[in-house]
C-alpha positions in Angstrom: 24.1 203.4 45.8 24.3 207.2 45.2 25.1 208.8 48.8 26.5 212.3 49.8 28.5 213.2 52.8 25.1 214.4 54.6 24.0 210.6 54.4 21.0 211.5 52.0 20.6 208.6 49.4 19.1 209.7 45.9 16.8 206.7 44.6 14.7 209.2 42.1 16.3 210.5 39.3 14.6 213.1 37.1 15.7 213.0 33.0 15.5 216.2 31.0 14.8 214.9 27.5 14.8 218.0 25.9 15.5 222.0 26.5 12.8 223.1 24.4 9.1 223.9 25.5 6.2 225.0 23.3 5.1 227.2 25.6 7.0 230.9 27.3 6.0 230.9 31.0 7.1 234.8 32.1 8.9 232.9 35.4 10.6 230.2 33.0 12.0 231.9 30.0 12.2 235.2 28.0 9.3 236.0 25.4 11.8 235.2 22.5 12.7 231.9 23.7 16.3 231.0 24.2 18.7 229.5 22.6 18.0 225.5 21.9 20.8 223.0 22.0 22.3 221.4 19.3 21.1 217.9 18.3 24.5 216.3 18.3 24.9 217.8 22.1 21.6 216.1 23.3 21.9 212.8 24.3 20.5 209.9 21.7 17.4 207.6 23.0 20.1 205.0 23.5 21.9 206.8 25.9 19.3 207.8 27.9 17.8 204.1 28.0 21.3 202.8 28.8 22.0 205.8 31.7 18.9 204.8 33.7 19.6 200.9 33.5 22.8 202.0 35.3 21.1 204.2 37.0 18.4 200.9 38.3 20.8 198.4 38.2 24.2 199.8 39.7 22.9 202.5 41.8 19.8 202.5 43.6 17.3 204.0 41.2 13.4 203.4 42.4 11.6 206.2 40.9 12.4 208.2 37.2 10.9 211.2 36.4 10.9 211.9 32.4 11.0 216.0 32.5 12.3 219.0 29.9 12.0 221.3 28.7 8.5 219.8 27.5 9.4 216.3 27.3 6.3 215.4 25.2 8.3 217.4 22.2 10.7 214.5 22.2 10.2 212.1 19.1 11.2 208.6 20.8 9.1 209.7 24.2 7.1 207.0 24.4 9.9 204.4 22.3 11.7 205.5 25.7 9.5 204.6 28.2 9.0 201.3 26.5 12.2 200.0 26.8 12.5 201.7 30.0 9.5 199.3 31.5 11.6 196.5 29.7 15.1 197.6 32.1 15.9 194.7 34.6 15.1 196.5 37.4 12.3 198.5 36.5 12.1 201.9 38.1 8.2 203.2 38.6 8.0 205.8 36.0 6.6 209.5 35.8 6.5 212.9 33.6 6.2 216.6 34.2 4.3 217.9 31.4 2.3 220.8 30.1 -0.5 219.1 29.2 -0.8 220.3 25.6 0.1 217.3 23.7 -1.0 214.9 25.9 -4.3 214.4 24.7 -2.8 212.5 21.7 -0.1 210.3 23.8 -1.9 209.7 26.7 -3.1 206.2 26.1 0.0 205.3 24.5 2.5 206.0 27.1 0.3 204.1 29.2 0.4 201.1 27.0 4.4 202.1 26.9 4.6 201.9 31.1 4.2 205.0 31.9 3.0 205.0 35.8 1.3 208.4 35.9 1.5 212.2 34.8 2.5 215.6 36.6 0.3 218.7 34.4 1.5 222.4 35.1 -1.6 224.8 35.3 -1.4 228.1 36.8 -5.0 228.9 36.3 -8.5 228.0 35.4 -8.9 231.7 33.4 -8.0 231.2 29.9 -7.0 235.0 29.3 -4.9 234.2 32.3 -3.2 231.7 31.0 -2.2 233.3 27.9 -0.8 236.3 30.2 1.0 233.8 32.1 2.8 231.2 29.4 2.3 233.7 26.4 0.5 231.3 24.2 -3.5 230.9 23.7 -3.7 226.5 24.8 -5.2 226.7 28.1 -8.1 224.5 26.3 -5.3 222.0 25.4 -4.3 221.6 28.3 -7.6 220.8 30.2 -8.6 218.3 27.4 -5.0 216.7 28.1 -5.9 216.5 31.8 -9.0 214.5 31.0 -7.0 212.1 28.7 -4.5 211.4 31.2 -7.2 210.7 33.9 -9.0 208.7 30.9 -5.9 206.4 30.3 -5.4 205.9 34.4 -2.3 207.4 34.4 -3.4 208.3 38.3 -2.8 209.9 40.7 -2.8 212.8 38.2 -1.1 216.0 40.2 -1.5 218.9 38.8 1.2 221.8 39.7 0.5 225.2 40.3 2.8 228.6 40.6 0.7 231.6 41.9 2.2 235.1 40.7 1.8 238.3 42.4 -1.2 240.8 40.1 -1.9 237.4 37.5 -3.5 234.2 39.5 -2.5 234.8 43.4 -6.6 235.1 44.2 -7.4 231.6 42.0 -5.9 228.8 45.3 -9.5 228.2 46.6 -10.9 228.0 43.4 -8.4 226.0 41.9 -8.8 223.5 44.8 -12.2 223.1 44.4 -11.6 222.4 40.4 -9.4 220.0 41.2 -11.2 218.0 44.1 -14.5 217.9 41.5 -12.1 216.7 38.9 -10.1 213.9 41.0 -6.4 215.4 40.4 -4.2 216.0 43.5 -3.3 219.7 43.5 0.3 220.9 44.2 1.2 224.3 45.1 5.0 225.1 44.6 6.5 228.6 45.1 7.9 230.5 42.6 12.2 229.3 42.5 14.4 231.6 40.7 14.8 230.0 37.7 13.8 232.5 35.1 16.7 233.0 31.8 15.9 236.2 32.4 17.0 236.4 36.1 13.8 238.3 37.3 13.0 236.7 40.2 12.3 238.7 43.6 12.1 237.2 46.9 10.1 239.9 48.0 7.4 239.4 45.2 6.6 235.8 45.6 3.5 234.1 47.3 4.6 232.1 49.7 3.7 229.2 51.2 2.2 230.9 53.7 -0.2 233.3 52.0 -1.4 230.3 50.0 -2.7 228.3 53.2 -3.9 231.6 54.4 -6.3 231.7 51.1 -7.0 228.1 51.2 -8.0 228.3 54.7 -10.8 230.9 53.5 -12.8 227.7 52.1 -11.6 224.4 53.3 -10.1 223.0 56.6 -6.8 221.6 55.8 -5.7 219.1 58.5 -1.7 218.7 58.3 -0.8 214.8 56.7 1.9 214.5 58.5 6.2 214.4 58.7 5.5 210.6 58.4 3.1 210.4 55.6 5.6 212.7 53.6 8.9 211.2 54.2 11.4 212.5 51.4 8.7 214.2 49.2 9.3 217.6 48.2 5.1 218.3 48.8 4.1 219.0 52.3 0.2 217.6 52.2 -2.9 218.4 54.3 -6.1 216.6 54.4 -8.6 218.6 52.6 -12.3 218.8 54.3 -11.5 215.9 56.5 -10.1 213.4 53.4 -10.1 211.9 50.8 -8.9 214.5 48.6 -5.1 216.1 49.6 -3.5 219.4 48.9 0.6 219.8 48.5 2.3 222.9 49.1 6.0 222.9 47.7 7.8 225.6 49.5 11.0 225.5 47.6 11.8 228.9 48.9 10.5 229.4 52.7 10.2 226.2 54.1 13.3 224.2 52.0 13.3 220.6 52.0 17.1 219.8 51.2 17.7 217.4 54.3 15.6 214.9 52.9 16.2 215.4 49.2 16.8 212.0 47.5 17.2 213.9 44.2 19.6 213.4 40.8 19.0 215.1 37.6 20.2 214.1 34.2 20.3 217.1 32.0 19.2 217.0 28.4 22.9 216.8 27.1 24.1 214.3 29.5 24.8 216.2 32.8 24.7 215.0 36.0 23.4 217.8 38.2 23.0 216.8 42.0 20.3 219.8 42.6 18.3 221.7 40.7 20.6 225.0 41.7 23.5 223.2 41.8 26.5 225.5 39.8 28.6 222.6 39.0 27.7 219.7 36.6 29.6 216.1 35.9 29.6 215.3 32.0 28.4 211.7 31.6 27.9 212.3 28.0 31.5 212.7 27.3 32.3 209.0 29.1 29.3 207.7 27.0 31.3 208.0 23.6 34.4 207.7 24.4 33.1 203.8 25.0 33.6 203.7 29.0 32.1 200.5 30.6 28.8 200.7 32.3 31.0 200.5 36.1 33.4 203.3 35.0 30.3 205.7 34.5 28.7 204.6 37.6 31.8 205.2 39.2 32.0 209.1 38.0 27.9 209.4 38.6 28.5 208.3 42.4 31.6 210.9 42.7 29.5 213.2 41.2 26.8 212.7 43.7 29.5 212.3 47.0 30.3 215.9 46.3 26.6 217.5 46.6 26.2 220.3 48.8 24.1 220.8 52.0 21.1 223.0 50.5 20.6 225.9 48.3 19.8 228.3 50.4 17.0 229.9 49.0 15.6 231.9 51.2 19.0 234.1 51.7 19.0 237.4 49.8 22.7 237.1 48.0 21.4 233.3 46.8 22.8 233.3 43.3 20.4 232.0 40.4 21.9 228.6 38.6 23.2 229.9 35.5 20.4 227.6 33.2 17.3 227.9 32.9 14.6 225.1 33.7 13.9 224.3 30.7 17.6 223.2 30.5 18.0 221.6 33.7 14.7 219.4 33.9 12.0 220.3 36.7 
C-alpha cells in the first residue's frame, strides 16, 4: 500500500513515457521547444513494465494512466500496454493524449488493452488552435477523436484549458460539440506549469467564470461529493442527464485531500504530486539490480513523505522547476 501521513492512499499511478510532444502549447512550453532527455536517462520498456507490476502487485495500484510528454511518440506504446494487460494484477488502463496520432493506433491499443483515451482540445476554431499549440493539426486531432470513439475506447473525455483573449468565449459551444459527439467534456484551469514560467493567477479563467458561461446555455445540476469520490473533476448533470460536464479547478477550488495520485516520470522518478519539488530516483535502484521488495520499499518512503497540498491559490506558490511535458499530466 502507498499511504502518506495525511492517511490518503494512492491506487492510480500516472507514467510519463516520454518528455517530448509534437505539439508547443503557449501554457506548456516555449516556442523553441526545450531541451529533450537523453535516451540512455529514459527508462527502457522493460522498466516501465516491471515498475507498474510492482506498482499492482506490491502496492495497491488499480488504475494507470500512460501520459508524456505525448505518449503516443513512444515506439513500444502499445508493446507496453500489451504486456501491461498481461501483469498479474491487471490495473484498468488509460492515456492523456493529443489526439494527433491517434487515428493510426486507436484500434491497436485497444486490441493491446487499452481501457479508454483522455484528448486535449482547447477549441473547435482551427486558426485557434494553431494560436494556441503553435502547429496547424486541429484536423488531426478531430479525426483521432472519432477513431478513438470508433475503436470503443469510451468514455472518451476530452480536456479543455480556456485562456484569457484566445478560447475563454468557446465553453458553451464546446459543450454542445461535445454532447452531439458523445465525449465527456472536462474543464481544468490553467496550473502553472509553463518552462517558461508565465503563468499569472490573475489572468486565468477560473472555475468560476466557466460555470458562469456554461450556465448561459445549459442547466448544470451539481453530481455530487459522492458520485466524485477521489476524482480530480467536479461533475454536473448537463440538461437534466445523460451527458456530464467536469470542471477541474486545480487552482481555486484544490482537491489535494482526496488525491490518490503517484507519478512516474519519464526517467524513472517518483514524484508524489504534480508540483512536488522533490523527486525519489527509482531508476538508479533499477540497474544497480535491487529486488523488486527493495524498490517497493523506497517507492512507499517516497510516498510516506508527501506533503499536504500545493497551495495553488497562494500568490508566493513557487512553480515546480519541470515542465509538464517532463513530469506527466
Amino acid at each position: 500500500m502507498l499511504i502518506d501521513t495525511y492517511g490518503r492512499v494512492a491506487t492510480d499511478l500516472r507514467v510519463s513515457l516520454t518528455d517530448r510532444c509534437n505539439l508547443r502549447c503557449t501554457y506548456c512550453m516555449p516556442e523553441e521547444g526545450l531541451q529533450w532527455l537523453a535516451k540512455p536517462d529514459l527508462l527502457t520498456d522493460d522498466e516501465i513494465v516491471r515498475l507498474i507490476d510492482i506498482a499492482t502487485t506490491a502496492l495497491g495500484i488499480k488504475e494507470v494512466r500512460f501520459t508524456g510528454g505525448e505518449p503516443l511518440l513512444r515506439p513500444g506504446l502499445v508493446g507496453i500496454v500489451e504486456r501491461v494487460a498481461a501483469l498479474r494484477s491487471r490495473p484498468r488502463m488509460s492515456l492523456t493524449t493529443n489526439g494527433i496520432g491517434l487515428k493510426r493506433t486507436a484500434a491497436a491499443l485497444k486490441t493491446a488493452g487499452l481501457d479508454r483515451v483522455n484528448v486535449s482540445l482547447d477549441t473547435l476554431r482551427p486558426d485557434v488552435f494553431k494560436t494556441l499549440t503553435r502547429r496547424d493539426r486541429h484536423k488531426d486531432v478531430i479525426e483521432g477523436l472519432d477513431a478513438a470513439r470508433a475503436a470503443d475506447l469510451t468514455p472518451v473525455k476530452v480536456n479543455t484549458v480556456l485562456m484569457p483573449g484566445l478560447n475563454e468565449d468557446e465553453a458553451p459551444d464546446l459543450l454542445a460539440w461535445a454532447i452531439e459527439h458523445d465525449y465527456e467534456l472536462r474543464f481544468i484551469e490553467q496550473m502553472p506549469l509553463d518552462a517558461q514560467h508565465g503563468w499569472k493567477r490573475e489572468g486565468m479563467v477560473t472555475a468560476g467564470d466557466i460555470l458562469t458561461a456554461l450556465r448561459t446555455r445549459f442547466e448544470l445540476t451539481p453530481e455530487g461529493s459522492q458520485e466524485r469520490g477521489s476524482a480530480p473533476a467536479e461533475r454536473w448533470i448537463v440538461d437534466g442527464g445523460p451527458h456530464r460536464v467536469g470542471v477541474i479547478a486545480s487552482v481555486t477550488r484544490p482537491f489535494c485531500a482526496a488525491c490518490d495520485r503517484t507519478r512516474l516520470t519519464a526517467d524513472g522518478q517518483i514524484r508524489t504530486c504534480l508540483f512536488a519539488t522533490e523527486e525519489t530516483d527509482l531508476r538508479a535502484a533499477l540497474r544497480s539490480g535491487a529486488p523488486d521488495e527493495e524498490i517497493a520499499r523506497i517507492w512507499r518512503l517516497a510516498m510516506w513523505g508527501k506533503k499536504a497540498g500545493a497551495g495553488l491559490d497562494d500568490p508566493s506558490f513557487i512553480q515546480p522547476d519541470r515542465p509538464m511535458s517532463a513530469i506527466g499530466g
